[in-house]
Each structure stands twice: as C-alpha cells, then as structure tokens.
C-alpha positions in Angstrom: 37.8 126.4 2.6 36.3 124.1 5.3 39.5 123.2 6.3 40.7 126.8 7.4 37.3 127.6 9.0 37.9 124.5 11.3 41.0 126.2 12.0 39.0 128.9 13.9 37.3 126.6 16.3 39.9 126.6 18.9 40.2 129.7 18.9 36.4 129.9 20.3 38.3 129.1 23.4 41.0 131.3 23.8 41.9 133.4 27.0 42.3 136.4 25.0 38.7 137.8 24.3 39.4 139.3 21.4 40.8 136.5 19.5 37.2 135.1 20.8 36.0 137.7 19.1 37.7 137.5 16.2 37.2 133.8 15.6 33.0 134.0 16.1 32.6 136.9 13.9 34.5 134.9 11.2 32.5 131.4 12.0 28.5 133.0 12.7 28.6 133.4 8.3 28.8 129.6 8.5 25.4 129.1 10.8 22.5 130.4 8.7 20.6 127.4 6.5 22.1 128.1 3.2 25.4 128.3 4.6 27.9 126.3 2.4 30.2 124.7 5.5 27.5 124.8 7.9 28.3 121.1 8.7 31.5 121.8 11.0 28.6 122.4 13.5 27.2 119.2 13.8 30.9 117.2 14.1 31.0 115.6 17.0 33.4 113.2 18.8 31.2 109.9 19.1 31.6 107.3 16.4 29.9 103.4 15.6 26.3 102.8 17.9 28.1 105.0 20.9 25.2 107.9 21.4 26.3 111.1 20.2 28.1 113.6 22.1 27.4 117.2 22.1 29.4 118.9 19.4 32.5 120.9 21.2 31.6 124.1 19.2 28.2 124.2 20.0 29.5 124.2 23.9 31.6 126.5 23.2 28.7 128.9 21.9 26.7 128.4 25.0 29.3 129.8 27.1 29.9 132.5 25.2 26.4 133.8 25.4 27.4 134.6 29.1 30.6 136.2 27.4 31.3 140.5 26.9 28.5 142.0 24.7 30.1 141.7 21.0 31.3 137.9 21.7 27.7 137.1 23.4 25.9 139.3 21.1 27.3 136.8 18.3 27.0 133.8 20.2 24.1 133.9 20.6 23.3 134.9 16.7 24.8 131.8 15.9 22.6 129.1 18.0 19.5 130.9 17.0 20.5 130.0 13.7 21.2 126.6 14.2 18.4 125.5 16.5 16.3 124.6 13.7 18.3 121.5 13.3 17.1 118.6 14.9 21.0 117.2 15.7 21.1 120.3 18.0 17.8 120.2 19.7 18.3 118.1 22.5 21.9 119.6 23.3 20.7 123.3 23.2 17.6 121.8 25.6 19.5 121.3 28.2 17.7 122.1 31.7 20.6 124.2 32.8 21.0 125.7 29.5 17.3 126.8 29.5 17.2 127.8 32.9 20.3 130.4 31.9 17.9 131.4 29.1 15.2 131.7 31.1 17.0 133.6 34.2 18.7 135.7 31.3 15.4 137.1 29.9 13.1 137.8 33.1 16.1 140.2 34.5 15.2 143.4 33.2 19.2 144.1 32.9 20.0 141.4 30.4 21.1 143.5 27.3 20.5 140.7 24.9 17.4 139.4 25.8 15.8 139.8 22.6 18.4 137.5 21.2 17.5 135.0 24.3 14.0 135.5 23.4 14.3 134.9 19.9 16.3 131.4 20.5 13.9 130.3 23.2 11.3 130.6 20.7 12.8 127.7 18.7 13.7 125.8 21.0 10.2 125.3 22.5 9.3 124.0 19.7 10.4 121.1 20.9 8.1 119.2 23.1 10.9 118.8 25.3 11.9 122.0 25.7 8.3 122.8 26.3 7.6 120.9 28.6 10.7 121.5 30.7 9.8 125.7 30.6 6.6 125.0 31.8 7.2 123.1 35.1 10.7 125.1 35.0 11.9 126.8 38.5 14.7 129.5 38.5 16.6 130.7 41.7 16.1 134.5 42.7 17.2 136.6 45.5 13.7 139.3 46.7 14.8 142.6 47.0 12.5 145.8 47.1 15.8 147.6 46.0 15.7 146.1 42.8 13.8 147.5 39.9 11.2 144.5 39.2 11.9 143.2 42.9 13.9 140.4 42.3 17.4 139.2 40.9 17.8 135.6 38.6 21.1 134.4 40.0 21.5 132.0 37.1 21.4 135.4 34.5 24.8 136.5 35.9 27.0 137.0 32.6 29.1 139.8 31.1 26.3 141.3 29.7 24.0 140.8 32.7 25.9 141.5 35.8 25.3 141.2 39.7 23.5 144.1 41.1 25.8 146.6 43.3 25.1 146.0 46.0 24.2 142.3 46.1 21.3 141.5 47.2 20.4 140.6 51.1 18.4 137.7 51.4 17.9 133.6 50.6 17.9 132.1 47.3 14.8 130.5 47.1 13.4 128.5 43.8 9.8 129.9 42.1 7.9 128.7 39.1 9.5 130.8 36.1 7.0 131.1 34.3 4.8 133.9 36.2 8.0 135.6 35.8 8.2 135.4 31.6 4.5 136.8 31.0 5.4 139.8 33.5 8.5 140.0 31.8 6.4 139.5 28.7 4.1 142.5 29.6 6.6 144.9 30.6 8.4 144.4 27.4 5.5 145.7 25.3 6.4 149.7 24.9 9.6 150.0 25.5 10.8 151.2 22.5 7.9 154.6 23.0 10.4 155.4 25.6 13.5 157.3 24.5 15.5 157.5 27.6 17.1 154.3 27.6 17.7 154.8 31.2 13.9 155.0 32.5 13.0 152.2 30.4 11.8 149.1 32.5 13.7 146.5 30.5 16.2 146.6 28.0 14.6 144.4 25.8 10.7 144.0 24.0 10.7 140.8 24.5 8.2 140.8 21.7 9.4 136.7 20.5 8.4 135.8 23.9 4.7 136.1 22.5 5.9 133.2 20.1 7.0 131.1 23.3 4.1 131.4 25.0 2.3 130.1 21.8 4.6 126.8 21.5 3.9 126.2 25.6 -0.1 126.7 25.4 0.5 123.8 22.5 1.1 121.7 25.0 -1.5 120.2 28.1 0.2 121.0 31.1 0.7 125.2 29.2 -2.9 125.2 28.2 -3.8 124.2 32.4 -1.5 126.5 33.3 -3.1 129.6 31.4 -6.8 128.2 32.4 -5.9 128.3 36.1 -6.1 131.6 38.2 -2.8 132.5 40.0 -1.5 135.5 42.2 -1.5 138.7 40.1 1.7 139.6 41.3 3.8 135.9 41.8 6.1 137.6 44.5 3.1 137.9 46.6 1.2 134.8 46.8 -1.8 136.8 48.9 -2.2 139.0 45.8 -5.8 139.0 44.2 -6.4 135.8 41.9 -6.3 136.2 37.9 -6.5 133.8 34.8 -2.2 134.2 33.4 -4.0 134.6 30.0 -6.2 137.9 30.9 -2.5 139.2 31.1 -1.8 139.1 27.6 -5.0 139.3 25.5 -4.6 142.8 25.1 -1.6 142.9 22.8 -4.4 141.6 20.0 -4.2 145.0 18.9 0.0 145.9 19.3 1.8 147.3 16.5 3.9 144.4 16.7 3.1 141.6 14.3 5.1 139.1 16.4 3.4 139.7 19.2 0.1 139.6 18.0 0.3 136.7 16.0 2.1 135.2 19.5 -1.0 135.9 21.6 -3.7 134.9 19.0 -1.9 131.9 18.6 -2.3 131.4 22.4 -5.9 132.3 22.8 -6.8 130.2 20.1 -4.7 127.1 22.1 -6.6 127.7 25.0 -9.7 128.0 23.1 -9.9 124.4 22.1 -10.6 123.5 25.4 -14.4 123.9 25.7 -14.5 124.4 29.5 -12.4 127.1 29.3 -14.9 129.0 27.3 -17.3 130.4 29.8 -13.7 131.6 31.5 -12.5 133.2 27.9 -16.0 134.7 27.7 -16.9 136.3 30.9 -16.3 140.2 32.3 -13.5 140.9 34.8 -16.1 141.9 36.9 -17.8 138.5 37.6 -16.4 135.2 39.2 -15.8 132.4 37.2 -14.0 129.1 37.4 -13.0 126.7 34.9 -14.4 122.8 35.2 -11.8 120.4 35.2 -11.7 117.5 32.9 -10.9 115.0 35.2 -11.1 113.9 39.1 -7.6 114.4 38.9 -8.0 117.8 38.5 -10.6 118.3 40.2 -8.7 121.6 41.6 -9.3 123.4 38.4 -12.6 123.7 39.1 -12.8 125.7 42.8 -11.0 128.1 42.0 -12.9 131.4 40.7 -10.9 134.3 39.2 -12.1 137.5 37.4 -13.2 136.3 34.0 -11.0 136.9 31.1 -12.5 139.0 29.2 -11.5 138.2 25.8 -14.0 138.5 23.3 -13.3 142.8 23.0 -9.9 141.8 22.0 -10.6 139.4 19.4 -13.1 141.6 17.8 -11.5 144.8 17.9 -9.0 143.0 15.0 -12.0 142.3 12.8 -13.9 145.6 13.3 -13.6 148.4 10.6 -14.6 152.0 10.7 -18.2 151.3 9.3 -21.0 153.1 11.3 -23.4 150.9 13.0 -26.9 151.3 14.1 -27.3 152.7 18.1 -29.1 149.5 18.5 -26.6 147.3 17.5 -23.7 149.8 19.2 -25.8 149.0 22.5 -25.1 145.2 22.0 -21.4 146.0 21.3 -18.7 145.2 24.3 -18.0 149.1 25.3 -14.3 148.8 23.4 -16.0 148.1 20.0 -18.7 150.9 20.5 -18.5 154.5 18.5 -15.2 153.4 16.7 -13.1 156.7 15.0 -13.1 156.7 11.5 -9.9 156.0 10.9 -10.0 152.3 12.6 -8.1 149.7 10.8 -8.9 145.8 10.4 -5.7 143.5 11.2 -3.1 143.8 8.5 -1.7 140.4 8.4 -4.0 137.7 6.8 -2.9 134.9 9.1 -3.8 137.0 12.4 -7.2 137.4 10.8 -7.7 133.8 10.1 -6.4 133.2 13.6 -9.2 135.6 15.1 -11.9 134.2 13.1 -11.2 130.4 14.0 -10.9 131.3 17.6 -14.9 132.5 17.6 -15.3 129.0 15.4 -14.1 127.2 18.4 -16.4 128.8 20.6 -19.4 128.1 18.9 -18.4 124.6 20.6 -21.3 124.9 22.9 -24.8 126.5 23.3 -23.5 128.9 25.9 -21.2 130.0 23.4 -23.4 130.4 20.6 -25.6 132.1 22.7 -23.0 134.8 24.3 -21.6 135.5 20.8 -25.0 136.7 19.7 -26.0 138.8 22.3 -22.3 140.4 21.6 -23.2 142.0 18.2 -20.6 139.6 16.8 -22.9 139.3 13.6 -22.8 142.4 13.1 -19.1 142.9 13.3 -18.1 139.7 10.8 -20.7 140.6 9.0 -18.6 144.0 8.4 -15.8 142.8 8.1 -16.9 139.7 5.1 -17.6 142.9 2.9 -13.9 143.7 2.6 -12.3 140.3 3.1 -10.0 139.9 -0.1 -8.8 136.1 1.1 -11.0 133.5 0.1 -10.3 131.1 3.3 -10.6 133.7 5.7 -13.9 134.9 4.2 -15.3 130.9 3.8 -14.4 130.7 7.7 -16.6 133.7 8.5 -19.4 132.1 6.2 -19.4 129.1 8.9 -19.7 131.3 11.7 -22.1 133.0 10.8 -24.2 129.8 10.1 -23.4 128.8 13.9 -24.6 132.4 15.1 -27.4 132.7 13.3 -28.6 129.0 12.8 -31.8 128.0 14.8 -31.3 126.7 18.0 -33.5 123.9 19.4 -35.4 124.4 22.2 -33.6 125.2 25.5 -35.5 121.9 27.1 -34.2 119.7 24.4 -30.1 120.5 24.4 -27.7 119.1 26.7 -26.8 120.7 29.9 -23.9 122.9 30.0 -21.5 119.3 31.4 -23.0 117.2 29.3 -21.7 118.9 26.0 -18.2 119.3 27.4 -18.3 115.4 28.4 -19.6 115.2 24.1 -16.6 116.8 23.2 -13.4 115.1 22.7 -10.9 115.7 25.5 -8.0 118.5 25.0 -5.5 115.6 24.9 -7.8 114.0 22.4 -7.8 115.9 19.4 -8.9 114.8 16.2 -5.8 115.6 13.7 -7.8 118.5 12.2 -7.7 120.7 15.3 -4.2 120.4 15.9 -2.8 123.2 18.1 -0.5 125.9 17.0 2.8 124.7 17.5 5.8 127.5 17.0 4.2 130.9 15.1 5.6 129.8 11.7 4.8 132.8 9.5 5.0 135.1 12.6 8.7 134.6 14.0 9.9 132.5 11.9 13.1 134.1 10.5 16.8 134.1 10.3 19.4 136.8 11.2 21.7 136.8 8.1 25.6 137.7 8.1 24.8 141.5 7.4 22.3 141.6 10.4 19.0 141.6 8.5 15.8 139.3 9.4 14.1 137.1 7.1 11.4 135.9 6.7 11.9 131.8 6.5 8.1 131.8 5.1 5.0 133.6 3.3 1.9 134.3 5.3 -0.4 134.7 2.9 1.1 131.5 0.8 0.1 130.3 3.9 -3.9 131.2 3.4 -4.2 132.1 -0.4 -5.1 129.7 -2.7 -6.6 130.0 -5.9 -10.4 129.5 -5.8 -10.4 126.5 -7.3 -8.4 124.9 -4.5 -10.9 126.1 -2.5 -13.7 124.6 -3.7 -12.7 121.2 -4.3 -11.4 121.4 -0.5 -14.8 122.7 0.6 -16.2 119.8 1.5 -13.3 118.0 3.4 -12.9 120.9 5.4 -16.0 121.4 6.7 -15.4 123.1 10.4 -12.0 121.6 10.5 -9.7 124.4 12.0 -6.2 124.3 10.3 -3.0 123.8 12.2 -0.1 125.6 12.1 3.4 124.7 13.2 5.4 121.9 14.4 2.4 119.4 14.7 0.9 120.2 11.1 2.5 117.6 8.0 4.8 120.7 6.9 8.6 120.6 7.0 10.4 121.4 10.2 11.4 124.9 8.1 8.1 126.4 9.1 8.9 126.2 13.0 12.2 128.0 13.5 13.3 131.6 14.1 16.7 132.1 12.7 19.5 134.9 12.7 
C-alpha cells in the first residue's frame, strides 16, 4: 500500500492541474497523526552525517498553497497537519515561506486565509518561527483604491490574485506585524455579515488569536505589545496606542479560539511587572511603560493611552448577581448594572487564564491597591460561589488573600522601581511562571480526511483533578502560575493545530 501511494508523488508535479488535483486529494488521508503511511512525508534525499534536505513532497505542498482553490485548499490541509512534527519545522520555517504566509493572510482577498492562519499558528510555536514573525517585514504597494489600503505583493497566488488594476506606486518594506493584529481585528465579525461581498475579509482570522499568543511568549513579542505604536501603521503621524489595547476586547467573543488567543496574550504581557501600571490604566490618561534596561531605555518616553484592561478581564468572571449601588459605584462602568441574563466564561481554561492574569498583578503595591478600589473582591467573590473546578476556585482563594491582606504602611514599602528592580526580569523567569507557549487546549486540533476538527486535547483534563490531587499539590504550588504550551514538560502533542 505505501508503495502505490508513493506512486502519487510525482504526480504532485504535473502540468496538468487536475492530475494535481487528483494526486493531493488521494495523498492529504496520509498527513493526519494516526495516519498509517504518514512516513512517505519525512523521506528525504540526504543519507550518512550529510544534513538533511528538505523532503521533495513537502516542497511540492508549499507551492501548491499558491496553486487554484481545490489544489491550495488541500495543500494547505496537508502541512497544517504535518507541522507538528519536529522533522518539518525548520523546512516549513522558512523566511520566504513565512513571509508568503504572512503576505497571504493580511490581504483581505486571500480566500484561504483561515487555513494560512491555522498553519501559522503551529508553526510559531517554534521559537524560530517566532521570532522571525516578529521582526518580519513584507513588501506592499499603498493604494487608497484598495479596500484596506494596501496590496502584499508576496500573497499573489491562484487564490489570491493581483488587483485589476495594479497598483501605482513603490514597493516599499513595513513591519508585518501592525498588519496581522489589524488583520486580526477586522477578522472578528465577519461571519454576522451575510453578503459575502460587503464583508471586509474573506476570512475570521480567528487562529491568528493563537499566533499572537505563541509571539507574546517570546521577549522581543512581549516589547513589542508593551510599546505604543501608530494606530493606523500606514500613517506613522497617527495618534500613539499600546498594539495590545487592540485586542483585549475579544475577552468576551463568541469565539473560543479567539478568546483563549487573547487571554493567553494578556496574561504574557502580564508577567512583566512594569507593564502593569500600562495594563491597568484608562484610555483617557497617559502612561508609559519603564524599561528594564539602559538598553531600552526608549520604552520608557514613550506615553500612550493606557490600556485599559481590567473591564475585559472581569467581564469573563462576572455573573448576573445584583450588587449593592455602593459597590456598583466602584465597578469599571462595563461591569456596572449587568442584565440578568449575563453569562460567566464557558470554557474552564479561559477562566483559569483570567484569574491568574489578576494573580500576576498583585505583583506590586500599585497593583494591589488598583484592584481594590476596582470592586474586584466583590466580583471573584461572585463568581467563587459557582466555581465547580477546584483549581480555578483555590486560585481565586489566593487572590483574594492579596486583595484583602493588610498592607504595611505606605512609608515602610518599596517605591514603585524598587519592586520591579525585586522582581525577577521577564527574561528571568523562575520555571513556574513559564509563559503560554502555543494555545494547546484552544487551537489545538486536526482537520481529518472527511473535513471535521478535532480536538488534539481536553481542557478541562487540563484543570480537573480530583481533590485529592489537589491537596497534596497545595503546598508546592503556592502562587506558582501554571504554564501551558510548548515550554511546559508536556509532549509536543499539546502545541499543534492539525487538519
């Protein structure tokens, strides 16, 4: 049987498209994990201590993601599928390969950029791939004719083709990823929109919430969400913003992806301490994040409406219960007078996400401080009554000991630098506060023969435990927060989004 499914791999190649056709359709059964002659995948042509060559198939299906829509369409199925093998990783990292992706998903015309999306997602996982999107430029031509502005002249494929006319104007190279979170934004309510033709994009986008996780895993993503930037990045003049207050509103989309995506971020970004006052703060007053080193000394000159996070993390947690007017009054307006009908976050590991994101800033008195004059007592508090998971409700036990713990004398704490400089550095993280690497129970899944997603793990085997797991862990844990993903000790399995 292998034998006569290698015989289709030539065919891959073929001038007639669709014997290209043909060939894929018969060949993507082979690429999910289970797959029983998965292995004609990984052949390659290198042999003895000669370093291994990219395998000629998995070429092959990198070209034909810039093939006609049913050959891409499958193409790109297929390397989804196998990205979460290792072999694979550094040949489907490619800088030009990831600059197609890249180009691919910010046009707004790219018919399979959910698929792109999706396959990005695993890829950047790697800390290769990561780091390469971050400091990654794309080539685009500015036109106000076009619909976001701007054409990716690396997206050009059969299912992505040139504008008509073609654009007037130099090519000129600009940081991508401005470009991904717009893209990212835009993609949020598409599908509310039935006329396919009005929509903005043809694709949600929704996985990209699951990139943006993997690159705020990383130093140079976490300085690049923490530093204000043009609000529009075709015009550099345009009014200064934190790239994170673009995205922590999609706490509370119907999308589990997405949410799990962004909280994954926030809680990234949150482990840097300095960044809190910036997390913390109302869009209506100036704030700047200190740098941690003389070598970044630019971080901190540079003030931006604040972020304005905490809202968003809440709203998650909050319930329909009726709360005094006094504590309403102490309530961000968002949270205030909430209908009857409100619903907490569904999905177990969001919660636990939310919750250990107002652990981490407790890091410092400011924090403390800010949280209770929030009414965020008053909204765990809530919201402990109801917990049904035993980690989730032990993490909320914690916070509220920070919150309402007594506080030494203002005289007697360390100024505001002097607890950041107490902290260990964001490249210095003890192994208990890993960051989120990949959203393992959020996008990780496969696209099998038939079409269907899978799951590839369980959330809530995740979080659950039985109580007596619990306990004995109790005092190891202590405030330790959890990772998730590609830097925890669990299998490489937990990482990947497959097809």
């Amino acid at each position: 049987m292998e034998a006569q499914i290698k015989e289709l791999l030539p065919f891959l190649r073929d001038k007639n498209p669709q014997v290209r056709q043909i060939a894929l359709a018969n060949l993507l059964p082979q690429t999910p994990q289970d797959a029983p002659n998965r292995n004609i995948f990984f052949d390659s042509q290198s042999s003895g201590l000669k370093k291994q060559e990219e395998p000629p198939v998995v070429r092959d299906l990198k070209l034909l993601c810039r093939d006609q829509l049913a050959i891409a369409h499958d193409a790109f199925k297929a390397l989804v599928n196998l990205s979460d093998s290792p072999l694979l990783v550094a040949s489907l990292s490619e800088p030009s390969f990831l600059n197609f992706l890249v180009s691919y998903i910010i046009n707004p015309q790219s018919t399979l950029a959910d698929l792109a999306s999706m396959l990005l997602s695993n890829l950047t996982a790697s800390a290769n791939a990561c780091s390469t999107v971050v400091s990654m430029k794309v080539k685009i031509i500015v036109s106000p004719k076009l619909l976001n502005g701007f054409f990716a002249t690396e997206s050009r494929s059969g299912t992505c083709p040139s504008p008509v006319p073609y654009p007037e104007g130099e090519v000129q190279e600009v940081l991508a990823l401005p470009h991904l979170i717009d893209a990212f934004v835009q993609g949020a309510n598409v599908e509310d929109i039935d006329d396919l033709a009005k929509r903005p994009r043809k694709g949600s986008l929704h996985f990209l919430a699951s990139v943006l996780a993997n690159l705020t895993s990383s130093l140079a993503g976490r300085e690049f969400f923490s530093t204000p930037g043009p609000s529009n990045p075709l015009q550099p003049e345009s009014d200064l913003e934190y790239p994170l207050s673009k995205i922590v509103s999609f706490t509370e989309h119907r999308n589990t992806i997405r949410r799990g995506g962004v909280a994954s971020s926030i809680k990234n970004i949150a482990f840097n301490a300095r960044a809190h006052r910036a997390l913390l703060t109302s869009s209506t007053i100036l704030v700047s994040v200190p740098s941690q080193s003389s070598s970044n000394s630019k971080f901190s000159k540079i003030p931006a409406p604040g972020i304005d996070a905490l809202p968003y993390l809440l709203l998650p947690l909050a319930g329909p219960e009726e709360l005094d007017l006094d504590v309403q009054e102490k309530l961000p307006e968002a949270l205030q007078f909430l209908p009857p009908d409100k619903t907490r976050e569904p999905d177990e590991a969001i919660r636990l996400i939310f919750v250990e994101v107002l652990l981490l800033l407790c890091h410092t008195r400011w924090g403390r401080d800010h949280l209770r004059g929030a009414g965020v007592y008053e909204i765990v508090r809530a919201a402990h009554e109801v917990e049904t998971v035993d980690k989730i409700s032990s993490h909320i036990e914690r916070l509220v000991q920070l919150i309402k713990g007594e506080e030494p004398h203002l005289s007697e704490v360390l100024n505001e630098e002097e607890e950041y400089d107490a902290l260990p550095r964001d490249d210095e993280l003890p192994p208990e506060t890993r960051l989120i690497q990949g959203l393992g129970k959020f996008g990780n899944m496969q696209i099998s023969a038939d079409g269907t997603s899978r799951n590839t793990n369980s959330s809530i085997d995740k979080i659950q435990g039985t109580k007596d797991e619990e306990e004995e862990e109790e005092e190891e844990e202590e405030l330790a927060i959890e990772p998730l993903g590609a830097d925890s000790d669990s299998d490489d399995d937990d990482k990947i989004v497959e097809v």
